[in-house]
C-alpha positions as CSV (number, residue, x, y, z in Angstrom):
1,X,-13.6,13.7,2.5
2,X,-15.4,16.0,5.1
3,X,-18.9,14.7,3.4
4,X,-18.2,11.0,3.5
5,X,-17.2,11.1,7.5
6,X,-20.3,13.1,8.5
7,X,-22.2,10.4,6.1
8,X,-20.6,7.9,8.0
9,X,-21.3,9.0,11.4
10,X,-24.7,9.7,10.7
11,X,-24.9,6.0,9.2
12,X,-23.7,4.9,12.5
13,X,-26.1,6.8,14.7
14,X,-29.2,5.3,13.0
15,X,-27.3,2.1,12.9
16,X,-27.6,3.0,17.0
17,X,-30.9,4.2,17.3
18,X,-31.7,0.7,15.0
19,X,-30.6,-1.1,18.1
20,X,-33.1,0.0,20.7
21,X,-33.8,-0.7,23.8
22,X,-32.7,-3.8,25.7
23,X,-35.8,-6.9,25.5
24,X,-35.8,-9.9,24.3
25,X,-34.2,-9.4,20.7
26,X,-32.0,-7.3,21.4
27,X,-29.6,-10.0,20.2
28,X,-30.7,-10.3,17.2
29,X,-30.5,-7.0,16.5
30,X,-27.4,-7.2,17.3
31,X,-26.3,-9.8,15.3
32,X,-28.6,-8.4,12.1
33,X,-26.6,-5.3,12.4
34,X,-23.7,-6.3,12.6
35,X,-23.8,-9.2,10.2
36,X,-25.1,-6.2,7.3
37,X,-21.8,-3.6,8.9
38,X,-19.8,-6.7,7.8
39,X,-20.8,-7.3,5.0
40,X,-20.2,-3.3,4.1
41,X,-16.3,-4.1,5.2
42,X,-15.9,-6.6,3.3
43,X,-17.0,-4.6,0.0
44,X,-14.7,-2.1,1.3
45,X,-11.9,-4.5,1.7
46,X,-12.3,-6.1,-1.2
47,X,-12.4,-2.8,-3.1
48,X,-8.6,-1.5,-1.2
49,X,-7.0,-4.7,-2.5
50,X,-8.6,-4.2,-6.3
51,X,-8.0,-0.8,-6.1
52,X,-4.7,0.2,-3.1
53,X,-1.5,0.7,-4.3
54,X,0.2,0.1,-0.7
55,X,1.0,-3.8,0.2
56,X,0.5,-2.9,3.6
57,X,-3.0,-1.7,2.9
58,X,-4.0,-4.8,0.8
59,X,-2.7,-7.1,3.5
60,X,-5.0,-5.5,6.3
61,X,-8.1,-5.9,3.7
62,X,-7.5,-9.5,3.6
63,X,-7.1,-10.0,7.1
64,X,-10.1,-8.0,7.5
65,X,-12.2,-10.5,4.8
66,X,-11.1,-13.4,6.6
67,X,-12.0,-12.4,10.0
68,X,-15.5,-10.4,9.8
69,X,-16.3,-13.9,7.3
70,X,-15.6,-15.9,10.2
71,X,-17.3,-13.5,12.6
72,X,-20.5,-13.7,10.3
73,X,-20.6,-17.4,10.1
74,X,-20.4,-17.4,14.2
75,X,-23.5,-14.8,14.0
76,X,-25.7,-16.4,11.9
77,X,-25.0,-19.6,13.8
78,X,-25.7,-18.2,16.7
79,X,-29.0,-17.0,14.8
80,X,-30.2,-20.0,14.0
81,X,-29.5,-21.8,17.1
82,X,-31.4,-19.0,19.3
83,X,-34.1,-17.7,16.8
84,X,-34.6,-21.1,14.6
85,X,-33.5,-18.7,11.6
């Protein structure tokens, strides 16, 4: 488990250093980051409720389907409206 948090962590620094410094797309740096981290919780949450034996669990995965969808809708509105994309 050790190998799949430092993994993770060193996922989320280049995620970071991805971002850069602050100019004029930094927004949509933002928002093309965080649209693709989405999308990576979404396969995860789609794999707890194929695969979790704990209700509890699978009801947090769907929760967390329904919201980061909603939140990349709002995203790649946002993209289009600002960046004509």
């Amino acid at each position: 488990m050790m190998t799949v948090q430092k993994e993770m962590k060193e996922m989320d620094k280049k995620m970071m250093d991805a971002m850069g410094d602050k100019d004029k797309m930094y927004d949509k740096r933002f928002m093309e980051l965080m649209i693709s981290h989405h999308e990576g919780g979404i396969k995860m949450a789609k794999d707890a409720i194929n695969n979790s034996e704990r209700s509890e669990i699978k009801e947090m995965a769907k929760k967390i389907i329904e919201t980061q969808k909603k939140e990349i809708n709002q995203m790649e509105g946002w993209k289009k409206s600002w960046y004509q994309e």
